[in-house]
C-alpha positions as CSV (number, residue, x, y, z in Angstrom):
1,X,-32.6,-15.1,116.0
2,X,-31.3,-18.0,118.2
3,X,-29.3,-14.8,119.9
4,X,-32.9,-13.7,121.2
5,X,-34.1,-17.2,122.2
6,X,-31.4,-17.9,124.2
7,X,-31.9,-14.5,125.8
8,X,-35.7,-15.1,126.4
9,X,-35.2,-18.3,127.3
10,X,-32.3,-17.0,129.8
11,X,-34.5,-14.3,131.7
12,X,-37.4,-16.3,132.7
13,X,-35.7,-19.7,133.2
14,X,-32.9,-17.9,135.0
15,X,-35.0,-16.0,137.8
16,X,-37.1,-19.3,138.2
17,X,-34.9,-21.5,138.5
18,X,-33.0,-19.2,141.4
19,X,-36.4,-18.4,143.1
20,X,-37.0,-22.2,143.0
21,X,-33.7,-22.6,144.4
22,X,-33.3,-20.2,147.2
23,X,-37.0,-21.6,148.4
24,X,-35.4,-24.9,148.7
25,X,-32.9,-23.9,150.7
26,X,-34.3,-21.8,152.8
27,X,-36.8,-24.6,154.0
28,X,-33.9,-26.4,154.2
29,X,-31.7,-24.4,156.4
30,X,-35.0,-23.7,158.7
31,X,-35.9,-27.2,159.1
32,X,-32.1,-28.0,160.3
33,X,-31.9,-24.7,162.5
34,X,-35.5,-25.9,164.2
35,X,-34.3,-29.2,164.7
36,X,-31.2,-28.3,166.6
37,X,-32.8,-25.9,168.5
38,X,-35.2,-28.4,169.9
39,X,-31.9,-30.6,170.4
40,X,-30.4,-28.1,171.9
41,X,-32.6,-25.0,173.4
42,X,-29.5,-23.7,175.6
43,X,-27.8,-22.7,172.4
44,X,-31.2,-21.4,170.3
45,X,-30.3,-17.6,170.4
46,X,-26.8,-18.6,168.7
47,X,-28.8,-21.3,166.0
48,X,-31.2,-18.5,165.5
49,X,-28.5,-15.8,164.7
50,X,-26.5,-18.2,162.1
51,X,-30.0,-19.5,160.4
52,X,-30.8,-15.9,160.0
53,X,-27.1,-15.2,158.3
54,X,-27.5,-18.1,156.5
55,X,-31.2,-17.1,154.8
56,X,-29.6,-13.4,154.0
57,X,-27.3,-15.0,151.9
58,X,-29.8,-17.8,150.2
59,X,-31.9,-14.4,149.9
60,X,-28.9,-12.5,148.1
61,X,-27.7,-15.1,145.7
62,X,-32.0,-15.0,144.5
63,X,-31.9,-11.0,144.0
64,X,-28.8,-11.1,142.4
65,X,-30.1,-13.7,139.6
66,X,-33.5,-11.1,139.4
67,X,-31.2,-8.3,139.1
68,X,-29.1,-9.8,135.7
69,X,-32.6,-10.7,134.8
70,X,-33.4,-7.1,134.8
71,X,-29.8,-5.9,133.1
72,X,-30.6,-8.6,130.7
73,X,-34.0,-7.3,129.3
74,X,-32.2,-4.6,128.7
75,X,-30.5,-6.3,125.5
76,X,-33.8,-7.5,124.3
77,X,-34.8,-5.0,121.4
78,X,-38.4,-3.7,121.3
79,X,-41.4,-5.2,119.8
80,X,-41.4,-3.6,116.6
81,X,-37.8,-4.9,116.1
82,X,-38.5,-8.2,116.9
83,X,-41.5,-8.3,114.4
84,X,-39.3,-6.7,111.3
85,X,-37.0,-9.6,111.9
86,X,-39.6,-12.5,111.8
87,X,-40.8,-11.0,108.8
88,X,-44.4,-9.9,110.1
89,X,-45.9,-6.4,108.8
């Protein structure tokens, strides 16, 4: 039983916590790339290429924590099961 919590509990705190996350970051990483390009517009085009590099990765490490949610669910056993094992008819 605390097998399945920690499961449930795993899955949706899991991907929220990442989406959280990766938001944060993002804005982050945007707000610095914006304020050195307006510190430095001769060298926007290569603060624009990293930023962008930068976000891809923020963006991968979020889909890679929704993707173990989704392998995860898979170990969660169906209704019916769940209900046998809290005793409900």
């Amino acid at each position: 039983m605390l097998y399945l919590f920690g499961l449930v509990i795993t899955i949706g705190f899991g991907i929220a916590v990442a989406a959280f996350a990766g938001g944060l970051g993002q804005g982050k990483a945007v707000s610095a790339a914006l304020e050195g390009m307006a510190r430095q517009p001769e060298n926007s085009g290569r603060i624009q290429m990293v930023m962008i590099i930068g976000l891809a990765f923020i963006e991968s490490l979020t889909i890679y924590a929704l993707v173990m949610g989704f392998i995860l669910k898979n170990y969660l056993p169906e209704t019916a099961e769940i209900l046998k094992i809290l005793g409900a008819h």
